[in-house]
VOSEFI-887451 format. One record per residue: residue number from 1; residue in three letters; x, y, z of N, C-alpha, C in turn. Coordinates in nm, 4 decimals. Atoms other than C-alpha are relative to their C-alpha. Layout:
<gubas>
{NUM "ALA" {X Y Z} {X Y Z} {X Y Z}}
...
</gubas>
This chain:
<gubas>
{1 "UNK" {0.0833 -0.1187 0.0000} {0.0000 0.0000 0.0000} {0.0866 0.1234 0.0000}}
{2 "UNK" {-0.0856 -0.1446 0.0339} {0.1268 0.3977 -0.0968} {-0.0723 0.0785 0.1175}}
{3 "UNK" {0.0602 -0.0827 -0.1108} {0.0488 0.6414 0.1341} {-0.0348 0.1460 -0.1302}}
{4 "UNK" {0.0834 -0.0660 0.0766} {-0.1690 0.9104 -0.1015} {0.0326 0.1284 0.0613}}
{5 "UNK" {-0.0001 -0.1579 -0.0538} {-0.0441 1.3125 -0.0916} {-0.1159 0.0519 -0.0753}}
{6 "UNK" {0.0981 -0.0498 0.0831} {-0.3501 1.5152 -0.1928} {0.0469 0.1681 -0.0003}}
{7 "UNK" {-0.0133 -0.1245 0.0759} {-0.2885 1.8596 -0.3765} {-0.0599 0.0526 0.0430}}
{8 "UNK" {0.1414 -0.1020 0.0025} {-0.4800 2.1631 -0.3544} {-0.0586 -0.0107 -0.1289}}
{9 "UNK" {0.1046 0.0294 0.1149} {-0.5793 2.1119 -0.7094} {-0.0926 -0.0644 0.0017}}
{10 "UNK" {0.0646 0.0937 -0.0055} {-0.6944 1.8232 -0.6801} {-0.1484 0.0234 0.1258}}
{11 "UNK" {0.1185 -0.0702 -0.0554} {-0.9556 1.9688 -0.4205} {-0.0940 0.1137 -0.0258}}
{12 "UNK" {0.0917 -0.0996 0.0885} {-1.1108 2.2318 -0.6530} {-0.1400 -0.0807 -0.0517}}
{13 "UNK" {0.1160 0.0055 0.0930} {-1.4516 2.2128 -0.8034} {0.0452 -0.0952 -0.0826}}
{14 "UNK" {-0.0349 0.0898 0.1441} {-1.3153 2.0350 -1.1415} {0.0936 -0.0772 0.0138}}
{15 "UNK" {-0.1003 0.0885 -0.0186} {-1.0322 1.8340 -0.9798} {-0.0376 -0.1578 0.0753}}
{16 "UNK" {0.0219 0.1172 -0.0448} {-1.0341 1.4938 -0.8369} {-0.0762 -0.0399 0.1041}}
{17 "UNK" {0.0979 0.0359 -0.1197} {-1.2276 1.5089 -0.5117} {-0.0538 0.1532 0.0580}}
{18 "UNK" {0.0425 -0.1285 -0.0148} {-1.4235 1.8108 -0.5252} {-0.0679 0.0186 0.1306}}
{19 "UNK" {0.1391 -0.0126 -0.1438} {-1.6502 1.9400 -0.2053} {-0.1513 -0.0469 -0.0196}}
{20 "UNK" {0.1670 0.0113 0.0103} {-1.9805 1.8181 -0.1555} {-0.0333 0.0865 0.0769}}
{21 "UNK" {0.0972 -0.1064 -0.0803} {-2.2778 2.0103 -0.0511} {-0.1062 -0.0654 0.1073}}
{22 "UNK" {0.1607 0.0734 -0.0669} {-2.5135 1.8768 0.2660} {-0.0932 0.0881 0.0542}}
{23 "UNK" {0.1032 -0.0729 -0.0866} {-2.8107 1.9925 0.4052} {-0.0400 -0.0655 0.1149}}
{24 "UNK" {0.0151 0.0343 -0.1344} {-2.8809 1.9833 0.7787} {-0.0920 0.0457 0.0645}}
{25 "UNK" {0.1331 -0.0268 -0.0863} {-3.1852 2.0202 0.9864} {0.0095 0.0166 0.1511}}
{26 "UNK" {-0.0358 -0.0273 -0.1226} {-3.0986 2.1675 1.3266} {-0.0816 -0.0184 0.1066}}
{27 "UNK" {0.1348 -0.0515 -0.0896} {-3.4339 2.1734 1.4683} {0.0370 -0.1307 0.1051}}
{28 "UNK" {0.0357 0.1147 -0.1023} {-3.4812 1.9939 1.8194} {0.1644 -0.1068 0.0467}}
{29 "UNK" {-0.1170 0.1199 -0.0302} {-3.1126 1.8454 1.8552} {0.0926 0.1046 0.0655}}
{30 "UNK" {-0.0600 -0.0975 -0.1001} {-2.8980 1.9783 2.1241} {0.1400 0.0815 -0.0881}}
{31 "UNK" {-0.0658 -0.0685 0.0586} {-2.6574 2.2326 2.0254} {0.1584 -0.0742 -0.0406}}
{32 "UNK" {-0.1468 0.0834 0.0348} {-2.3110 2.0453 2.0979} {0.0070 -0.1220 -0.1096}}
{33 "UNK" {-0.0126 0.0978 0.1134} {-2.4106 1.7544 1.9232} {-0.0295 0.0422 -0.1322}}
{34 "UNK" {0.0044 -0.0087 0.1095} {-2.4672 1.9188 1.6246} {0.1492 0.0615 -0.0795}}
{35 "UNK" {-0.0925 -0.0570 0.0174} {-2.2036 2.1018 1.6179} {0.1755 -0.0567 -0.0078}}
{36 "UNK" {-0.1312 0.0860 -0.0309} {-1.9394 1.8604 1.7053} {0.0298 -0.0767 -0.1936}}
{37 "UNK" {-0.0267 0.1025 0.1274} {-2.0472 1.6595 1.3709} {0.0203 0.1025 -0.1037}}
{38 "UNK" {0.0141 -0.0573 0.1239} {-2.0822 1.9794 1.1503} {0.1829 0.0544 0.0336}}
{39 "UNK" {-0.1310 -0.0156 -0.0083} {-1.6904 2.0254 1.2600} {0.0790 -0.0793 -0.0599}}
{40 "UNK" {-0.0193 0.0771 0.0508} {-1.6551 1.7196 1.1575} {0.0118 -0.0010 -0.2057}}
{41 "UNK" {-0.0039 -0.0235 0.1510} {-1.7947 1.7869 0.7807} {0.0762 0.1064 -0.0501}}
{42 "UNK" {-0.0851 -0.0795 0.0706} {-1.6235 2.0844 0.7400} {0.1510 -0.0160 -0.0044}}
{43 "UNK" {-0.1706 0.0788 -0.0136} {-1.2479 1.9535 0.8166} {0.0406 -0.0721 -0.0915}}
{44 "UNK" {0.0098 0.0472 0.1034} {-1.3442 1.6962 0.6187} {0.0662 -0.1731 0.0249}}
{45 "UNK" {-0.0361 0.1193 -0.0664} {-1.2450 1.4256 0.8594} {-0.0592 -0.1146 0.0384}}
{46 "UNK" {0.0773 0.1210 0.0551} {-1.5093 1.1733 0.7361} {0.0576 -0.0430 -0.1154}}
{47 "UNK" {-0.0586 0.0104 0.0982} {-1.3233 1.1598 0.4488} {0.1244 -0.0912 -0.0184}}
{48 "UNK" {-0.1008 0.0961 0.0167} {-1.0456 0.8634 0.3259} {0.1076 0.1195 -0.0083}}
{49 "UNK" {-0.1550 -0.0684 0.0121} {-0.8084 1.1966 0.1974} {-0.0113 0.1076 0.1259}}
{50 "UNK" {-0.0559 -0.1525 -0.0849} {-0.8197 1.3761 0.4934} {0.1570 0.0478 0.0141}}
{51 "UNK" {-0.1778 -0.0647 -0.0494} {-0.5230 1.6145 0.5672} {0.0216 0.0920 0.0559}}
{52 "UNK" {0.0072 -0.1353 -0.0894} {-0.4687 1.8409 0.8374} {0.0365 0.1133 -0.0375}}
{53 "UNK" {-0.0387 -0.1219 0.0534} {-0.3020 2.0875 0.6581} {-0.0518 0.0870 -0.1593}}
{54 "UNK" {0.0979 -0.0273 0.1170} {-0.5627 2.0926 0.3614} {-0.1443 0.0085 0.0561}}
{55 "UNK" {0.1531 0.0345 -0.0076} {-0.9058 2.2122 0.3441} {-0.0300 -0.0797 -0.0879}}
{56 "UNK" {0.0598 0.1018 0.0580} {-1.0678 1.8778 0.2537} {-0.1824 -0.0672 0.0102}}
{57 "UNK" {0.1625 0.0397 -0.0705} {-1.4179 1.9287 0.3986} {-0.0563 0.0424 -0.1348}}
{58 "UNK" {0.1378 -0.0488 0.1110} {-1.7419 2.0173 0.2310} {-0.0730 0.0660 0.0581}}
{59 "UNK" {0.0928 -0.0859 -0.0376} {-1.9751 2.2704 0.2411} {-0.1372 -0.0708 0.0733}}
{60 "UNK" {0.0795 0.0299 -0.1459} {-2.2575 2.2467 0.5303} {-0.0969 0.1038 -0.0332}}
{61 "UNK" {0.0862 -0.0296 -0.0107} {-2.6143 2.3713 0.4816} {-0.0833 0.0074 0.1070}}
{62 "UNK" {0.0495 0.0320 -0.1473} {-2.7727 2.4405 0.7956} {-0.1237 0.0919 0.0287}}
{63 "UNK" {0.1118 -0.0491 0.0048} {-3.1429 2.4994 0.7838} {-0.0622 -0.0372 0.1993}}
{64 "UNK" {0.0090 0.0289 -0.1284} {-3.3217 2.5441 1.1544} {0.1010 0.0684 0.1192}}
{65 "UNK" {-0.1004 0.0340 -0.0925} {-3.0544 2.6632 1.3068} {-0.0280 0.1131 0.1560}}
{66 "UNK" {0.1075 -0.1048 -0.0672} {-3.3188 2.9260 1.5376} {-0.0195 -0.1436 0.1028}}
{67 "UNK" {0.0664 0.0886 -0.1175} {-3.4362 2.5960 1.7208} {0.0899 -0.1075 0.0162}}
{68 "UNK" {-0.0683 0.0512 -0.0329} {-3.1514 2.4513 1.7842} {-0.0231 -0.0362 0.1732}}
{69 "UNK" {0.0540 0.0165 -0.1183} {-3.1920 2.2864 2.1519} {0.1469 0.0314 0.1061}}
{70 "UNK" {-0.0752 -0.0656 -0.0795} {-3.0338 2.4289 2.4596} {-0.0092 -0.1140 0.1693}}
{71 "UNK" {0.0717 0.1300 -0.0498} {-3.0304 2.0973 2.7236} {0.0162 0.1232 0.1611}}
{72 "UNK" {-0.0144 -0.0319 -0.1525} {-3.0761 2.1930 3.1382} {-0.0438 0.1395 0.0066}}
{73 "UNK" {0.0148 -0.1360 -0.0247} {-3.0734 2.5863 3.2251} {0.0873 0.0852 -0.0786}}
{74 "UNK" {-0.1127 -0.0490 0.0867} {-2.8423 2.6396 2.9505} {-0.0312 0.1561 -0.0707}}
{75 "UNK" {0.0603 -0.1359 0.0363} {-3.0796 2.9394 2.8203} {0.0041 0.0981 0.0623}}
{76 "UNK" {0.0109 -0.1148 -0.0911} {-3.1012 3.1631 3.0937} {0.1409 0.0187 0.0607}}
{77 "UNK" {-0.1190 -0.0270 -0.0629} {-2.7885 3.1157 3.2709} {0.1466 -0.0108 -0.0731}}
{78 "UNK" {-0.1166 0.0126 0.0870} {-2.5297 3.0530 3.0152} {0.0932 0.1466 -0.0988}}
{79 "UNK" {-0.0131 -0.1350 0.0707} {-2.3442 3.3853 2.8793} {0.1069 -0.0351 -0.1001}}
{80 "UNK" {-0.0653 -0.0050 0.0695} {-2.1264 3.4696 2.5806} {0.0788 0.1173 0.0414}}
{81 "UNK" {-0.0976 -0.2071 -0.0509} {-1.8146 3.7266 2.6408} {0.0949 -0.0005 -0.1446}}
{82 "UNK" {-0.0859 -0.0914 0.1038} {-1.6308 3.9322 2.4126} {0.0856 0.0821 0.0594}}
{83 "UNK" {-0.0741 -0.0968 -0.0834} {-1.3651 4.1838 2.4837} {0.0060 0.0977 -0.0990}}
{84 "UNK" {0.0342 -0.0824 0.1044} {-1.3898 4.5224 2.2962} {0.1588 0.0354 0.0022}}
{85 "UNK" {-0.1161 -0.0165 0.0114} {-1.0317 4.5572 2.3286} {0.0447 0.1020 0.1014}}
{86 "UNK" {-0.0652 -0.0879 -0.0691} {-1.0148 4.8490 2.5904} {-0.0463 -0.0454 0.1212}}
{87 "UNK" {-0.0436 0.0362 -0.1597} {-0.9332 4.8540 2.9632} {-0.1864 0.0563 0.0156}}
{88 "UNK" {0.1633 -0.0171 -0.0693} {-1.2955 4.7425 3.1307} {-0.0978 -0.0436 -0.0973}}
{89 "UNK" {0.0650 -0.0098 0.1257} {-1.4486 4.6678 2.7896} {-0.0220 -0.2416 -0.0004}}
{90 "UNK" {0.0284 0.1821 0.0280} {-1.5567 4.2409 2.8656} {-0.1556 0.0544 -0.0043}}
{91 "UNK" {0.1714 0.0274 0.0344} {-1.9204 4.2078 2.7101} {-0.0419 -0.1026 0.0422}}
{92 "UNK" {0.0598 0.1398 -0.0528} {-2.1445 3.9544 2.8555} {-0.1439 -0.0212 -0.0498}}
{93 "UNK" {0.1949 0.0355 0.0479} {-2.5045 3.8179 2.6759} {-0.0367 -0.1285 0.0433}}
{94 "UNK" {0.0817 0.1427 -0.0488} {-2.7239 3.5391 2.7700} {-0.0116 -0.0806 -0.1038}}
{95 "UNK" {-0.0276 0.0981 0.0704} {-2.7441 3.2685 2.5673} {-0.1730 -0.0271 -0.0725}}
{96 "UNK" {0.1468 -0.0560 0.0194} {-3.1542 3.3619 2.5459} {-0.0266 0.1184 -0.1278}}
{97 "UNK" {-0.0027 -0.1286 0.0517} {-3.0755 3.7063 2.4500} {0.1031 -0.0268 -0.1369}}
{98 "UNK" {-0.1171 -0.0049 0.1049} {-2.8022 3.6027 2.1640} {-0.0943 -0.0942 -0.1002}}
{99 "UNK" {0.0977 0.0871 0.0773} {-3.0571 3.3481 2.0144} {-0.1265 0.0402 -0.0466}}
{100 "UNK" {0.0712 -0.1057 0.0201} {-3.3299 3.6187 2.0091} {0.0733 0.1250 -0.1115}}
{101 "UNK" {-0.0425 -0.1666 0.0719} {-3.1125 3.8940 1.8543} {0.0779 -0.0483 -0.1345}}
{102 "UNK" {-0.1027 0.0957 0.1263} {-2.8747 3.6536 1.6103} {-0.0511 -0.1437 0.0357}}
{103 "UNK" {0.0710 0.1599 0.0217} {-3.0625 3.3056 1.5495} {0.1356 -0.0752 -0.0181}}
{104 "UNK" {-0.0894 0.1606 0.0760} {-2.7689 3.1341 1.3748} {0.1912 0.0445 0.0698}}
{105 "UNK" {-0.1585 -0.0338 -0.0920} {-2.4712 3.3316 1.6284} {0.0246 -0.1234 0.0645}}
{106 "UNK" {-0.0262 0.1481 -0.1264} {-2.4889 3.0309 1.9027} {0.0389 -0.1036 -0.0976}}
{107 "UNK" {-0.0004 0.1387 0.0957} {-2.4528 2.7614 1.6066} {0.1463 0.0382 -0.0289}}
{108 "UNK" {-0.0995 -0.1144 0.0317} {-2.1808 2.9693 1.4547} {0.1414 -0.0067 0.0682}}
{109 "UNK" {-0.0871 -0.0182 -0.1234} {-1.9794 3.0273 1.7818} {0.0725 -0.1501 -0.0299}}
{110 "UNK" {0.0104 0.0849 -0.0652} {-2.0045 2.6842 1.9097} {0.1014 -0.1068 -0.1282}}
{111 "UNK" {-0.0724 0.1242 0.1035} {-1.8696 2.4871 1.5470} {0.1406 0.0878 -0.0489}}
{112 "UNK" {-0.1259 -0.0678 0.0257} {-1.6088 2.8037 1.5114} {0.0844 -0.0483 0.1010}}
{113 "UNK" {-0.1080 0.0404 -0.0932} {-1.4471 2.7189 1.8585} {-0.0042 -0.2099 0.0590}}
{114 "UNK" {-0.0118 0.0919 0.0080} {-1.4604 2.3675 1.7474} {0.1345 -0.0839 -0.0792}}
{115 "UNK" {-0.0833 -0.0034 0.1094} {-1.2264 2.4262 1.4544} {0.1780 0.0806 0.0857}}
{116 "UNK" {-0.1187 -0.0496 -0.0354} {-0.8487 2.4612 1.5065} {0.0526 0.1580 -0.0392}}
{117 "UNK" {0.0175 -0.1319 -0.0146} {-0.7546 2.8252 1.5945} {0.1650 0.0508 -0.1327}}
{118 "UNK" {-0.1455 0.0172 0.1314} {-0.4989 2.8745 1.2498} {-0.0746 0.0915 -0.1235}}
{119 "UNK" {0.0763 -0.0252 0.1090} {-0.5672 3.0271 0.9294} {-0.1014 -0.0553 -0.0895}}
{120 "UNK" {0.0620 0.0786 0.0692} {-0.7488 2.7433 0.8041} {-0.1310 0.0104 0.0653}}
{121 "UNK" {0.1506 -0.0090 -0.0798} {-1.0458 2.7735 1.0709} {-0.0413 0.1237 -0.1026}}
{122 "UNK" {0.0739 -0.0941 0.0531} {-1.1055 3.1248 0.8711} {-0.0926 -0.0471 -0.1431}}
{123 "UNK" {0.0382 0.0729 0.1568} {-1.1273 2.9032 0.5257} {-0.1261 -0.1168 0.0283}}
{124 "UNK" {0.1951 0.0290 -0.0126} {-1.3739 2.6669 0.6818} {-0.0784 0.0301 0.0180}}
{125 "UNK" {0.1238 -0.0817 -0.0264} {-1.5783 2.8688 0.8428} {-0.0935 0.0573 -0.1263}}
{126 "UNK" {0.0990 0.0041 0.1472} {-1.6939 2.9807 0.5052} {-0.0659 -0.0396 -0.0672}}
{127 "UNK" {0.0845 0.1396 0.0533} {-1.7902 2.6697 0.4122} {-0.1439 -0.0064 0.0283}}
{128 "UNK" {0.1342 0.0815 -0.0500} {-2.0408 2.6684 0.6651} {-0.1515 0.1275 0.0100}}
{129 "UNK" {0.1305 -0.0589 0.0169} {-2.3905 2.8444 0.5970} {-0.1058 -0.0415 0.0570}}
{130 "UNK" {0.1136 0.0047 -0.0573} {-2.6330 2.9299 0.8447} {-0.1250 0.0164 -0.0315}}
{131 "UNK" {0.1485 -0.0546 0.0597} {-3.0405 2.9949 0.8034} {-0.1177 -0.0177 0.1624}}
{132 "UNK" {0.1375 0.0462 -0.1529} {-3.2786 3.0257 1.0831} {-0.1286 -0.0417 -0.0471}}
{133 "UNK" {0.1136 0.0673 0.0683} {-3.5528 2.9090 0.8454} {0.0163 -0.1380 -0.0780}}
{134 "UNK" {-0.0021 0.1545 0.1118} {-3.6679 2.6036 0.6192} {0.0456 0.0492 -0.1006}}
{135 "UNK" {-0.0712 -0.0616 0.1283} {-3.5323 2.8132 0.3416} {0.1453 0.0258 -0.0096}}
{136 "UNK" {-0.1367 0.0266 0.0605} {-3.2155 2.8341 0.1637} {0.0410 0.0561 -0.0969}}
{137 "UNK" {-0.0204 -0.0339 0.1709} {-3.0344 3.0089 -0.1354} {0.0894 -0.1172 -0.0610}}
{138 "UNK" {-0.0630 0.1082 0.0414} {-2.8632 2.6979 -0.2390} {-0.0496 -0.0820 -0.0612}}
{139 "UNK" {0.0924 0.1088 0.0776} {-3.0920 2.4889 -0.4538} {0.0912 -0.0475 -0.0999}}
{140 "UNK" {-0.0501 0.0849 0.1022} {-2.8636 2.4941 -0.7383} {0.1684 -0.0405 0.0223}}
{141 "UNK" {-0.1215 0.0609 0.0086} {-2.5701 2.3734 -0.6262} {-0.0474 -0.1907 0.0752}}
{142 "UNK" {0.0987 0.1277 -0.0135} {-2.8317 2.0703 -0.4920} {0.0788 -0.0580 0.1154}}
{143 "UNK" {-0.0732 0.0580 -0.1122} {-2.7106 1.9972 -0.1069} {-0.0657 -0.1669 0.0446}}
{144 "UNK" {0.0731 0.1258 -0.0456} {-2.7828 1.6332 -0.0289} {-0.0618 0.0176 0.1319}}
{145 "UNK" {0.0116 -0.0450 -0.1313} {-2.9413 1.6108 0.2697} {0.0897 -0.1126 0.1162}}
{146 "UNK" {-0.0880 0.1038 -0.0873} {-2.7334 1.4237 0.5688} {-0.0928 0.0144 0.1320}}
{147 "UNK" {0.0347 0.0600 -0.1290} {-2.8452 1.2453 0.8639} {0.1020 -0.0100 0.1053}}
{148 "UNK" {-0.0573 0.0249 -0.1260} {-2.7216 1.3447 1.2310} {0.0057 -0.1296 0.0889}}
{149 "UNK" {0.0264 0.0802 -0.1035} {-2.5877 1.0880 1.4047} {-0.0020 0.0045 0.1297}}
{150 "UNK" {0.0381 -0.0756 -0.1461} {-2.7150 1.1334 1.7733} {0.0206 -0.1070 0.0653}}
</gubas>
């Protein structure tokens, strides 16, 4: 057996193992677990060529992502912080209030600080497309749909 280097060409659109597109249904499934697997698709570490130092994932459709589930007291008592950069400047929101004001922020967050903190987290993150509705602009690139495993 060879041990297989994969290119960046070869990961384009028209090259040998292009990206697929899935669609994902967020509704009703706790937040981590979704998030853990959509880290998963975008890396691309379901995949035979994975390679840590290549983006080898695929794009991630993520319809629902408003009713995503929050397990225990995770809604009310759970905050998000930021730092605005000046002395005294830490922001703090509820995890209620961030899901009210930005639907698809908590989803977002949660599969960004899933992804290794490098230049490459900026390149997946792109990949991945939120929607707080059953709707979508993606029809014609035709996302399969994928099944969470829970």
């Amino acid at each position: 057996m060879k041990t297989i280097t994969i290119r960046k060409e070869e990961l384009r659109p028209g090259g040998q193992y292009p990206p697929q597109w899935h669609l994902v249904d967020a509704a009703d499934i706790p937040l981590g677990r979704v998030a853990t697997q959509l880290s998963i698709l975008l890396r691309g570490k379901h995949k035979p060529i994975y390679s840590p130092h290549l983006d080898t994932g695929d794009f991630v459709v993520v319809v629902n992502a408003d009713k995503v589930k929050l397990t225990g007291n995770k809604l009310k008592d759970k905050y998000y912080y930021h730092h605005t950069g000046y002395p005294g400047g830490l922001k703090a929101v509820k995890a209620a209030k961030l899901l009210e004001k930005k639907p698809t922020e908590l989803l977002r967050l949660a599969v960004k600080r899933m992804l290794p903190k490098n230049a490459l987290n900026r390149k997946i993150l792109l990949k991945l497309k939120l929607y707080a509705g059953e709707s979508h602009p993606h029809q014609a690139q035709n996302p399969q749909p994928y099944q969470l495993s829970l």
